[in-house]
DSSP file (Angstrom, degrees, kcal/mol; ACC not computed):
  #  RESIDUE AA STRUCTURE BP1 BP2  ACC     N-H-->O    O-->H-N    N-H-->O    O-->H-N    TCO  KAPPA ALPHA  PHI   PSI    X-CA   Y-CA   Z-CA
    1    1 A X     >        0   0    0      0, 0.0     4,-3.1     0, 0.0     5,-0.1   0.000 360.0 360.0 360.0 -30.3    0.0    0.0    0.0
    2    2 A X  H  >  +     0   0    0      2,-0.2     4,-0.9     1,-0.2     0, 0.0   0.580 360.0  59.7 -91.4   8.3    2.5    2.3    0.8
    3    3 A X  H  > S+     0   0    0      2,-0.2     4,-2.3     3,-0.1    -1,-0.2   0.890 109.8  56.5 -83.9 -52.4    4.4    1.8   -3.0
    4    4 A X  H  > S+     0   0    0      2,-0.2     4,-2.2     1,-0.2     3,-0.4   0.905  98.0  51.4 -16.6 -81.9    1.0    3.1   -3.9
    5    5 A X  H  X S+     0   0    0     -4,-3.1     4,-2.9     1,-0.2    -1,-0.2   0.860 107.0  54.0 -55.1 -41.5    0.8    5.8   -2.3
    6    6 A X  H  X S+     0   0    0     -4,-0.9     4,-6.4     2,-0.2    -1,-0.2   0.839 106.0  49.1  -2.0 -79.3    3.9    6.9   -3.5
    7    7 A X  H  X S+     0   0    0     -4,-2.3     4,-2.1    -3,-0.4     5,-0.3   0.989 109.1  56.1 -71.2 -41.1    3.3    6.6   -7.3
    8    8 A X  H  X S+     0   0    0     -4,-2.2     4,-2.9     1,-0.2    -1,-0.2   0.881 105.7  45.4 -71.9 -24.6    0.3    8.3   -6.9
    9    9 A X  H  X S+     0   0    0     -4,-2.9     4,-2.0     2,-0.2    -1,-0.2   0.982 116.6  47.3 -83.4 -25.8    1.6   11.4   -5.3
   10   10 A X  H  X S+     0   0    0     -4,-6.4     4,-2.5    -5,-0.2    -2,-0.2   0.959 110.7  50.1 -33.2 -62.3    4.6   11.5   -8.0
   11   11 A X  H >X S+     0   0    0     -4,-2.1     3,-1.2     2,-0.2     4,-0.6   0.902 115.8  44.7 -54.5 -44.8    2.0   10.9  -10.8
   12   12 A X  H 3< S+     0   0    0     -4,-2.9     3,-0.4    -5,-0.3     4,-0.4   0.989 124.0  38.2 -63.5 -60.3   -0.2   14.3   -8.9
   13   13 A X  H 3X S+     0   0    0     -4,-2.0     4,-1.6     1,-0.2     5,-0.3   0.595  98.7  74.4 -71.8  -8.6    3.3   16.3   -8.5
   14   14 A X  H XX S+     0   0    0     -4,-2.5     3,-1.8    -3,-1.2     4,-0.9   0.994  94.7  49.8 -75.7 -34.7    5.1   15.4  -11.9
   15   15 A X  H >X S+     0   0    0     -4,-0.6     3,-3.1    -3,-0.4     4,-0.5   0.823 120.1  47.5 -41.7 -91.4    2.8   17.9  -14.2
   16   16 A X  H 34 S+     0   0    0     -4,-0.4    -1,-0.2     1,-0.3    -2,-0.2   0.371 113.4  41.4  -7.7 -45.4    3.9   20.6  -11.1
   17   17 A X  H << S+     0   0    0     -3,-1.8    -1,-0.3    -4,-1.6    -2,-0.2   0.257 102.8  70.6-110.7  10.2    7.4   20.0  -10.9
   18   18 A X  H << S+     0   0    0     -3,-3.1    -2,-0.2    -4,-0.9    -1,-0.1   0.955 112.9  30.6 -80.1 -63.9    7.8   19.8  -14.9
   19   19 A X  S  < S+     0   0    0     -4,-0.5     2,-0.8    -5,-0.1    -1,-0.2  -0.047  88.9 144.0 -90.9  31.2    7.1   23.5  -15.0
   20   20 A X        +     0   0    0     -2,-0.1     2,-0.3     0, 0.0    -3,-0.1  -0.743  19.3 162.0 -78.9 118.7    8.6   24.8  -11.8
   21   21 A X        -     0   0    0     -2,-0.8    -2,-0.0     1,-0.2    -4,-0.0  -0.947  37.4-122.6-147.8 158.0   10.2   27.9  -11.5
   22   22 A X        -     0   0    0     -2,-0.3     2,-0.4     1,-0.2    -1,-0.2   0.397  39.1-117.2 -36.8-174.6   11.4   30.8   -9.4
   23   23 A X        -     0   0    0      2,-0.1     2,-0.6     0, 0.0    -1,-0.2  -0.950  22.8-154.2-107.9 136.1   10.2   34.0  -10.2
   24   24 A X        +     0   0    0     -2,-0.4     2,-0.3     3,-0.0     3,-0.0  -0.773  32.8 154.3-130.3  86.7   13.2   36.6  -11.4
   25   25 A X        -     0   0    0     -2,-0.6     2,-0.4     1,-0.1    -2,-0.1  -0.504  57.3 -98.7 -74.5-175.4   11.8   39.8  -10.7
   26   26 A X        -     0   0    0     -2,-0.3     2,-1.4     1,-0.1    -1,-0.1  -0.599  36.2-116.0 -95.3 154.5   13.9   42.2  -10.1
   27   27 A X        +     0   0    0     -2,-0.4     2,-0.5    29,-0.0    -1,-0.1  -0.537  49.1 162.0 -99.0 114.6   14.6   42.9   -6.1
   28   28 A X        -     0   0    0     -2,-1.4     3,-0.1     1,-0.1    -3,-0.0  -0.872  29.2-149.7-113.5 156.1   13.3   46.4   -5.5
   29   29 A X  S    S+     0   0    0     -2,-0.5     2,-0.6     1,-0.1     3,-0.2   0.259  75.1  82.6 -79.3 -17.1   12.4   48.0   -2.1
   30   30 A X     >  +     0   0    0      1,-0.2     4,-0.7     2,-0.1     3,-0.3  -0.699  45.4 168.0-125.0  76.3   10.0   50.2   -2.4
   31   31 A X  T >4 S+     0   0    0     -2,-0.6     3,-2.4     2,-0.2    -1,-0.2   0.895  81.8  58.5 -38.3 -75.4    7.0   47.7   -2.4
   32   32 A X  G >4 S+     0   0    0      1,-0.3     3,-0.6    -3,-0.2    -1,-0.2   0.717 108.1  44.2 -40.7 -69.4    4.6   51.1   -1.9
   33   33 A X  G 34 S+     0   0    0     -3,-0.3     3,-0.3     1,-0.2    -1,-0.3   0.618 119.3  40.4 -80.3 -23.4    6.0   52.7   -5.4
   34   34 A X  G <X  +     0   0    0     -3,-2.4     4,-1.4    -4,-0.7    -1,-0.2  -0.305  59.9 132.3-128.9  73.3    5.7   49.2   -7.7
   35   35 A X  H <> S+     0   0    0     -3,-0.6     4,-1.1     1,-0.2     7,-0.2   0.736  70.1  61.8 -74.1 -22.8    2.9   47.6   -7.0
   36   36 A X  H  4 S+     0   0    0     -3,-0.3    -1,-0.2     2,-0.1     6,-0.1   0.738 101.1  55.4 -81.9 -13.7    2.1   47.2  -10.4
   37   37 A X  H  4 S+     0   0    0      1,-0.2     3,-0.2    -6,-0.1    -2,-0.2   0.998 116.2  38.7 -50.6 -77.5    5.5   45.1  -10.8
   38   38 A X  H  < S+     0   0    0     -4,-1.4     2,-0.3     1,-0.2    -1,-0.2   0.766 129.1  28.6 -36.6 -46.9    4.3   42.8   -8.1
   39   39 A X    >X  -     0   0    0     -4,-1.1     3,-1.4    -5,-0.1     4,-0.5  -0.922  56.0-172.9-134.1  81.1    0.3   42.7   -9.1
   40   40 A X  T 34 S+     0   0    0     -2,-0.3     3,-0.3    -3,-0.2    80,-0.1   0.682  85.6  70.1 -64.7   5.1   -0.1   43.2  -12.7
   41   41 A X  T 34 S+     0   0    0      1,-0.3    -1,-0.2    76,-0.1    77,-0.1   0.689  81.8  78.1 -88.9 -16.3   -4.3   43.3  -11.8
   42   42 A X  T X4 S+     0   0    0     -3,-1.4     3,-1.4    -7,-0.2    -1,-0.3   0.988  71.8 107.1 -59.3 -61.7   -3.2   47.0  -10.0
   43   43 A X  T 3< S+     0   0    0     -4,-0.5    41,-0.2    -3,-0.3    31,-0.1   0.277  91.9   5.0 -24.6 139.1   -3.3   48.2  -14.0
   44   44 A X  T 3  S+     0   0    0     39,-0.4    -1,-0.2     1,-0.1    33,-0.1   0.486 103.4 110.3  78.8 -14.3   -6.4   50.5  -14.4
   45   45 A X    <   +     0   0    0     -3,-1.4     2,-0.3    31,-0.1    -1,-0.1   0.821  66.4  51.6 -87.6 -17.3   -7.4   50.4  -10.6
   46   46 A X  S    S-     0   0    0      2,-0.2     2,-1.5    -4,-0.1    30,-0.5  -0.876  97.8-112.8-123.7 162.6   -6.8   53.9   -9.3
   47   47 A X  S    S+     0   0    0     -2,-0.3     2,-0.2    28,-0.1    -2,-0.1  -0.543  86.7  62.5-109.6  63.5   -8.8   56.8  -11.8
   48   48 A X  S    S-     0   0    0     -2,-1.5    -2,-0.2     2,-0.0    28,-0.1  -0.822  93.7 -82.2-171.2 146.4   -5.8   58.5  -13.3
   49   49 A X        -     0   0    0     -2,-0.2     2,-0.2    26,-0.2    26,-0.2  -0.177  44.3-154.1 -25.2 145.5   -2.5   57.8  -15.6
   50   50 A X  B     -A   74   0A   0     24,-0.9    24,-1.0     2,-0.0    -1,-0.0  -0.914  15.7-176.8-128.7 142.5    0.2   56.4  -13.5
   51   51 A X        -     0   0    0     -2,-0.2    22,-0.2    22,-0.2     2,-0.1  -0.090   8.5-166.4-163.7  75.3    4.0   56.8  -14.4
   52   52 A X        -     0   0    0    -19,-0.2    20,-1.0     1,-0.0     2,-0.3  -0.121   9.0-171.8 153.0  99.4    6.7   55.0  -12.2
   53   53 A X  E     +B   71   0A   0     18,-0.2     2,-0.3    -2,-0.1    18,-0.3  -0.929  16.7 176.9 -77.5 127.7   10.7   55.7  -12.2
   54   54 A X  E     +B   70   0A   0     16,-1.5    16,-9.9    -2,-0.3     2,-0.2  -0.839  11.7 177.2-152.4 127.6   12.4   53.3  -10.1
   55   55 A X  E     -B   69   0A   0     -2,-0.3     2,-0.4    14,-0.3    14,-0.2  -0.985   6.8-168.7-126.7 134.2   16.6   52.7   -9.4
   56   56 A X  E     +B   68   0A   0     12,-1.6    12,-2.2    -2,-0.2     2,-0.4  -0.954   7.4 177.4-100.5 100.7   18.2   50.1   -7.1
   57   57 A X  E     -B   67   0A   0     -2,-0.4     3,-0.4    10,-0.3    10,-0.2  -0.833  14.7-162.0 -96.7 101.4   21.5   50.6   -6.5
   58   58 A X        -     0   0    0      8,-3.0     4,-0.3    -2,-0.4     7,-0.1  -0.278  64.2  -0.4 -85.1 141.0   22.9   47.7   -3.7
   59   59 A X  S >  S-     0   0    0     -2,-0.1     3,-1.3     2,-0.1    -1,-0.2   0.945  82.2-140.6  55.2  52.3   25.9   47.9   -1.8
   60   60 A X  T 3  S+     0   0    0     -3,-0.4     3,-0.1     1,-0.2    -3,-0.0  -0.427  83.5  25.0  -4.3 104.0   27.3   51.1   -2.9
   61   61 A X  T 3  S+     0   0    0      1,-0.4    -1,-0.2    -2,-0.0     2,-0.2   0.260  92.8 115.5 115.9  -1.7   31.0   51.3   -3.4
   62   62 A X  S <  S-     0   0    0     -3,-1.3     2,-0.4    -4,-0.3    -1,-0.4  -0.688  77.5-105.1-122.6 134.0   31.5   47.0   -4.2
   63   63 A X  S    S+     0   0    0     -2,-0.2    -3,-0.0     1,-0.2    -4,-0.0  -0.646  96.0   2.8 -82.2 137.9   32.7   46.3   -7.5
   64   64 A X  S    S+     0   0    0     -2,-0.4    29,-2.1     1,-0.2    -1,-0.2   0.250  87.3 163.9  84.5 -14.8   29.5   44.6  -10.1
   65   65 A X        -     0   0    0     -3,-0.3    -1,-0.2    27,-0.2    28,-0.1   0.291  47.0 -74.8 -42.2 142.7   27.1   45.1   -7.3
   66   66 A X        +     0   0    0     26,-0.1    -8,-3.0    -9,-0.1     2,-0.4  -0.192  51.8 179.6 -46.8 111.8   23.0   44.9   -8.3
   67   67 A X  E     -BC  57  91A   0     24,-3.9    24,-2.0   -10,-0.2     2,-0.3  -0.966   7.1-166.0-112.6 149.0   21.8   48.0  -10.0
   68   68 A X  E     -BC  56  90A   0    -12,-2.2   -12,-1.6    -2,-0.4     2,-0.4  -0.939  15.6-177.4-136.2 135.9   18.5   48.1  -11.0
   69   69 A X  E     +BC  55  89A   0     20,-2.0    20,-2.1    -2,-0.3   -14,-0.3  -0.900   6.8 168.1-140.3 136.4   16.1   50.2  -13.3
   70   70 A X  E     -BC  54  88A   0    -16,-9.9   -16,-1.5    -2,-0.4     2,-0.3  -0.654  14.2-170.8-127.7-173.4   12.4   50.1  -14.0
   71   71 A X  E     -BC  53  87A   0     16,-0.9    16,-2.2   -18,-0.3   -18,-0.2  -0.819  24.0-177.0 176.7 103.5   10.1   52.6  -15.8
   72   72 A X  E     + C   0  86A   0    -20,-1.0     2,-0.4    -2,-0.3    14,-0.2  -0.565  10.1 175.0-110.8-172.1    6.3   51.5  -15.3
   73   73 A X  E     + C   0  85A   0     12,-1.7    12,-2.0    -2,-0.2   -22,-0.2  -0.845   8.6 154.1-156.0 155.3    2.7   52.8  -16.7
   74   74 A X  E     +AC  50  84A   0    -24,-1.0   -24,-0.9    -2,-0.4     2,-0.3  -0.551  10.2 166.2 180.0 158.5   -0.6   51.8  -16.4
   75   75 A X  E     - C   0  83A   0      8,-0.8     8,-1.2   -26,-0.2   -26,-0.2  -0.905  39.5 -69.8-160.2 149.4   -4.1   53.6  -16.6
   76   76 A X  E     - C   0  82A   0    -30,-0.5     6,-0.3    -2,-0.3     3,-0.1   0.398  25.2-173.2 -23.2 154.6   -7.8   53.3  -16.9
   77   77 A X  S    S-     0   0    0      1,-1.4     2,-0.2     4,-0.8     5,-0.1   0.567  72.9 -42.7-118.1 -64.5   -9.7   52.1  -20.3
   78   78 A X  S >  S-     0   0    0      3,-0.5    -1,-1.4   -34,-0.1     3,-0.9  -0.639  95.8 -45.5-162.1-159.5  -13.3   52.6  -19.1
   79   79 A X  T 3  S+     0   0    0     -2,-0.2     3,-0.0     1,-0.2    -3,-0.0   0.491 135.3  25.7 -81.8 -10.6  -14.9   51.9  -16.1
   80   80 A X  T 3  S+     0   0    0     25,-0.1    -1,-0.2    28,-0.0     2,-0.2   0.306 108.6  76.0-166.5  57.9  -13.6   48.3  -15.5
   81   81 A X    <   +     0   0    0     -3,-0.9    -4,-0.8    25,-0.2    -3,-0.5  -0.440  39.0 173.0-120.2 178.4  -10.1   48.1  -17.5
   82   82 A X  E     -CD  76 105A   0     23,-0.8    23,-2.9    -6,-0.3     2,-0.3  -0.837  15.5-149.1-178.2 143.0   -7.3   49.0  -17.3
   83   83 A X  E     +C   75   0A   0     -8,-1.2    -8,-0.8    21,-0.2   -39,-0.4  -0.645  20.4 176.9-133.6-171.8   -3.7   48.4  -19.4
   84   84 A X  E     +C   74   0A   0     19,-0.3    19,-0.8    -2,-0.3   -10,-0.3  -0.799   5.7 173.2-170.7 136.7   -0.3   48.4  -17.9
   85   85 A X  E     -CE  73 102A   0    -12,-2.0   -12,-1.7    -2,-0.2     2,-0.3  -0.860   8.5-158.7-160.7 179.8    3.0   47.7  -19.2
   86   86 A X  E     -CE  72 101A   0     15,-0.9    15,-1.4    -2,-0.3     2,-0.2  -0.829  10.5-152.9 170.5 147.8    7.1   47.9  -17.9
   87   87 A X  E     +C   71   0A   0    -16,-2.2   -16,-0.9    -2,-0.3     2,-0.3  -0.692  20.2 169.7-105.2 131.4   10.3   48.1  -18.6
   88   88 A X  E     -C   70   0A   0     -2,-0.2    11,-2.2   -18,-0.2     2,-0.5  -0.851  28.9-168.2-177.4 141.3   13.9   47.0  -16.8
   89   89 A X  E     -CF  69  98A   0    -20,-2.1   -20,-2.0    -2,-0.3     2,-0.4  -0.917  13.4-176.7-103.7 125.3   17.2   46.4  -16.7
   90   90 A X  E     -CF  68  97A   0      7,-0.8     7,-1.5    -2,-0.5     2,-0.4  -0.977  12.2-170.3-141.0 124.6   18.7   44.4  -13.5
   91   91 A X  E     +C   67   0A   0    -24,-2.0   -24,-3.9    -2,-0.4     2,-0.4  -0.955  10.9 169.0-120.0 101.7   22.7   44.2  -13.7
   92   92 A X    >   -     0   0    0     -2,-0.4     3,-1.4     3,-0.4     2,-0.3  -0.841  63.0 -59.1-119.0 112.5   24.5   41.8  -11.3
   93   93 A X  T 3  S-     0   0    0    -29,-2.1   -29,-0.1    -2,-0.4    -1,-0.0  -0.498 121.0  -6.0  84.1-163.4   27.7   41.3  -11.9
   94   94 A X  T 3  S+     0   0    0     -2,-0.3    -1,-0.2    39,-0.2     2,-0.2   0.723 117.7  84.1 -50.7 -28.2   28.4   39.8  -15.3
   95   95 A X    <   -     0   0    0     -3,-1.4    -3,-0.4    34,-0.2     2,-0.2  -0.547  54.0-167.8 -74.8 159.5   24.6   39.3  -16.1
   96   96 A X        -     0   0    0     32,-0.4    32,-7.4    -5,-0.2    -5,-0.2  -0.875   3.6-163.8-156.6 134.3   22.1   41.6  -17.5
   97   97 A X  E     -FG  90 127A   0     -7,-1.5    -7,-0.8    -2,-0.2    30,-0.2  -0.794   9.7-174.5-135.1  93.4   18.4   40.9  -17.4
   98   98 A X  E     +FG  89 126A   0     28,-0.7    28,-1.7    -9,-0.2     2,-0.3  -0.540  13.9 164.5 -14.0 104.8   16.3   43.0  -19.7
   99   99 A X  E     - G   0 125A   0    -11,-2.2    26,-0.2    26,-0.2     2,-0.2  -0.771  27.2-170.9-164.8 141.4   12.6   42.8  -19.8
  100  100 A X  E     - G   0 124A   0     24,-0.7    24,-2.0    -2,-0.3     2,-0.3  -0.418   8.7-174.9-103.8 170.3    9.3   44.2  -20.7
  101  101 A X  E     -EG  86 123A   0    -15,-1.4   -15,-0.9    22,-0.2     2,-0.3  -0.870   5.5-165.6-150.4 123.2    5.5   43.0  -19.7
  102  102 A X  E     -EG  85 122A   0     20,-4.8    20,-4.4    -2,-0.3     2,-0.3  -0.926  17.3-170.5-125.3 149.2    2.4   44.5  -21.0
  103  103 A X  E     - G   0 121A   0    -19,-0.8     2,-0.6    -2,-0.3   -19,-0.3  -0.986  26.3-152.7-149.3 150.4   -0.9   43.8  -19.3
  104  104 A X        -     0   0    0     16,-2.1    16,-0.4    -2,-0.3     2,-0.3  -0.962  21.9-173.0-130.4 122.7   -4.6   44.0  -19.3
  105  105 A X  B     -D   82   0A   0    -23,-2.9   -23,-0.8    -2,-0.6     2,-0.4  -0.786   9.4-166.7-116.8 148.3   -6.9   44.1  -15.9
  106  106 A X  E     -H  118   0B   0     12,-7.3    12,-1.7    -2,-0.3     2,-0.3  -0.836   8.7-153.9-152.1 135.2  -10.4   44.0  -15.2
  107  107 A X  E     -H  117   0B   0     -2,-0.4     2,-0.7    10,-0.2    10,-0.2  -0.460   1.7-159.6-106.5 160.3  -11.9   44.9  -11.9
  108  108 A X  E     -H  116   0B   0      8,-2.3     8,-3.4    -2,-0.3     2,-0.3  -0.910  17.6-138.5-118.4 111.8  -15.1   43.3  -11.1
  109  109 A X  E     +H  115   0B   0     -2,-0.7     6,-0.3     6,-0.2     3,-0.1  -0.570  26.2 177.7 -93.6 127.8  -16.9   45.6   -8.2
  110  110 A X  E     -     0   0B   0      4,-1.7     2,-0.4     1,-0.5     5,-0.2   0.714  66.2 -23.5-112.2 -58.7  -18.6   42.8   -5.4
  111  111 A X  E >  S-H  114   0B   0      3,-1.5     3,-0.5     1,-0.1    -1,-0.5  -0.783  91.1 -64.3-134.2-168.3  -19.8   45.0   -3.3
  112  112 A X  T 3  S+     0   0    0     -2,-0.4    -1,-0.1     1,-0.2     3,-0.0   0.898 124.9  19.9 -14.7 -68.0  -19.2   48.6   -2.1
  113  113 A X  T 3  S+     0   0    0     -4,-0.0     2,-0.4    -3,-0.0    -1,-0.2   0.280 112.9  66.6-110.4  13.0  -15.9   48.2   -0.8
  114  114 A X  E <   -H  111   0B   0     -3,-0.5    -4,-1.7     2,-0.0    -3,-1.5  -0.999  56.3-175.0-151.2 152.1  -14.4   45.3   -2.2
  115  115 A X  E     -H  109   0B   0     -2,-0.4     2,-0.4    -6,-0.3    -6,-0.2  -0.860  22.0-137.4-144.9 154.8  -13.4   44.5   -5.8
  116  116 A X  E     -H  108   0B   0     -8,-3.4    -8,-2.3    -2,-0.2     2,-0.4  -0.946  20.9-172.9-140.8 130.1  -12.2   42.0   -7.6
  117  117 A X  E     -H  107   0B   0     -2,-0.4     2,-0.3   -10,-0.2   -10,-0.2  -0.849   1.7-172.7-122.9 129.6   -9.4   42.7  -10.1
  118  118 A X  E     -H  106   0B   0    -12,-1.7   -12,-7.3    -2,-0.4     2,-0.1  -0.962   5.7-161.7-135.6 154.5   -8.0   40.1  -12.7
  119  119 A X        -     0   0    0     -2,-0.3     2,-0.3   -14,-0.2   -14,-0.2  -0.475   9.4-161.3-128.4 179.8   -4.7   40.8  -15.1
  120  120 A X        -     0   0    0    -16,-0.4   -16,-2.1    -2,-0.1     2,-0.4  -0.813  27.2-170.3-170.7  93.2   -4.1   38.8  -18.1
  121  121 A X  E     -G  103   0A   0     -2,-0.3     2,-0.2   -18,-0.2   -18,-0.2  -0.837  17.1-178.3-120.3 164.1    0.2   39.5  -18.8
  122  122 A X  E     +G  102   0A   0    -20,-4.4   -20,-4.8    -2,-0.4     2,-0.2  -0.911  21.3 156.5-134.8 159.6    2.6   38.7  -21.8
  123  123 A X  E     -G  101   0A   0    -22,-0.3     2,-0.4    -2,-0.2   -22,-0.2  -0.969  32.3-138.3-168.2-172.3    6.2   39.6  -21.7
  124  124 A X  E     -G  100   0A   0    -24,-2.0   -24,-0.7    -2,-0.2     2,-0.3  -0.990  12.1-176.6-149.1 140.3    9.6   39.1  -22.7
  125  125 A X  E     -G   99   0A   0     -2,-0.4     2,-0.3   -26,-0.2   -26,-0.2  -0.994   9.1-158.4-144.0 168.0   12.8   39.1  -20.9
  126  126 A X  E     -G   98   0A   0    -28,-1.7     2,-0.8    -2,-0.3   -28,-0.7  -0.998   7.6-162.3-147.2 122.1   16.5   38.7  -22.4
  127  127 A X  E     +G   97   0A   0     -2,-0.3     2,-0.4   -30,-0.2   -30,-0.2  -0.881  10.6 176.7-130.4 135.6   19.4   37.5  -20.4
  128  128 A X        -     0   0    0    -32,-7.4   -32,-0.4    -2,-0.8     2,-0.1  -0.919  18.8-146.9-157.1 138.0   23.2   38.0  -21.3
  129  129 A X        -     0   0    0     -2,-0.4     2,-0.4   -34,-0.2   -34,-0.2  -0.310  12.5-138.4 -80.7 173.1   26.2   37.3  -19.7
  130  130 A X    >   -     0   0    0     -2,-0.1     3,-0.5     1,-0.1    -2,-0.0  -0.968  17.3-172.1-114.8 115.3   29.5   39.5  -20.1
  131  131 A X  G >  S+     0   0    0     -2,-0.4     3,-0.5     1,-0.3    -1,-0.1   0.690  80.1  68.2 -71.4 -27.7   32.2   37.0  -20.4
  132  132 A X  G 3  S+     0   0    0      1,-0.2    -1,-0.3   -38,-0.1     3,-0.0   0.090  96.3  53.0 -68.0  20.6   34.8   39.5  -20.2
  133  133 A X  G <  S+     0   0    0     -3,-0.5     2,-0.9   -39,-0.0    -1,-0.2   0.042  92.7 102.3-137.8   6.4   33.9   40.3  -16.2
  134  134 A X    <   +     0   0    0     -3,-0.5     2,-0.3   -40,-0.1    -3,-0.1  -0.744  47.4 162.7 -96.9 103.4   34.3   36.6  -15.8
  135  135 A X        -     0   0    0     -2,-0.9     2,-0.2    -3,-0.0    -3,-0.0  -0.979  31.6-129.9-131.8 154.8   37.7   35.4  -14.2
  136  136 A X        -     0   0    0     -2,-0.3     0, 0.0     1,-0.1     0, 0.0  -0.327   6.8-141.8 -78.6 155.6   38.5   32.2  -12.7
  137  137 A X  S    S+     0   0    0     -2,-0.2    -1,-0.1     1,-0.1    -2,-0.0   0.941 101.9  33.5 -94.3 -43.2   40.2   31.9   -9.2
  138  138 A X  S >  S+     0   0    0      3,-0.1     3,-1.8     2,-0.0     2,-0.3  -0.116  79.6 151.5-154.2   0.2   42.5   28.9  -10.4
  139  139 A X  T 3   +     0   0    0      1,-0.3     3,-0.1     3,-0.0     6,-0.0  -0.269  67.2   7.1 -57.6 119.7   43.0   29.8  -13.5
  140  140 A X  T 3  S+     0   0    0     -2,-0.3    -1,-0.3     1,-0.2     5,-0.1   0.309  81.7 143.9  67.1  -3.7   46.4   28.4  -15.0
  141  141 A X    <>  -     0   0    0     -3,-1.8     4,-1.4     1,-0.1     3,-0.3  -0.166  47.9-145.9 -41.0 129.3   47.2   26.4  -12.0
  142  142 A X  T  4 S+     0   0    0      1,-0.2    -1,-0.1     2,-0.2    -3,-0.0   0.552  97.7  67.8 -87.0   8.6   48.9   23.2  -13.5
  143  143 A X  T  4 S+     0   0    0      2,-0.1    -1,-0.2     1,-0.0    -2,-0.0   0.779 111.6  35.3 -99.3 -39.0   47.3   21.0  -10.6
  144  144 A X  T  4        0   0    0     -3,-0.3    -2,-0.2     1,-0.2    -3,-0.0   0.607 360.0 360.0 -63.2 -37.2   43.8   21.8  -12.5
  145  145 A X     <        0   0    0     -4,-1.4    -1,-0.2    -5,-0.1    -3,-0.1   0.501 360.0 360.0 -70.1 360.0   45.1   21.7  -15.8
């Protein structure tokens, strides 16, 4: 019985673990100021144009250290859309990860005070290494070679 149980949770978890992955945003700080980063369903929710600067710079003064910069929008359609979209570069180190997202919300009003907002995003993101910022610690050692 207990072989059983087994395969059947592998067979429930392999569809799951076939298409598991992380998420790579980019690590910002100021939750407050990209919320549409986080939540594309924010697009369209508050009744005016929105238009979003945001730079990261970690660890000051450390060579290659995480910079990041993002440039967001979104604003209202009609009375319950909204579109979206953003732009970013996040540089650690010998990577760079480029990428845009464009998105479409619609909030669905349940009662008074409470809404319910669903986003529908596409994007694209581009990742490239520098090879030139790349050195080995061991490099030419004849014990290695």
């Amino acid at each position: 019985m207990g072989n059983l149980n087994r395969s059947a949770i592998l067979l429930l978890l392999l569809p799951v673990l076939h298409g598991l992955k992380a998420q790579q945003l980019p690590q910002l700080s100021q939750y407050a100021f990209t919320d549409y980063l986080y939540n594309p369903a924010v697009a369209g929710s508050r009744p005016f144009f929105e238009l979003r600067s945001v730079h990261r710079n970690q660890w000051v003064g450390i060579t290659d250290a995480p910079r990041t910069f993002m440039l967001s929008a979104n604003t209202p359609l009609a009375t319950n859309m909204g579109i979206g979209g953003y732009l970013y570069t996040d540089i650690v180190g010998p990577t760079r990860r480029t990428g845009v997202q464009f998105s479409y919300a619609y909030h669905l009003r349940l009662t008074e005070e409470l809404r319910l907002s669903l986003a529908l995003s596409a994007g694209m993101v581009q990742w490239l290494v520098d090879g030139s910022k790349i050195t080995f610690r061991d490099q030419g050692d004849p014990v290695l070679d």
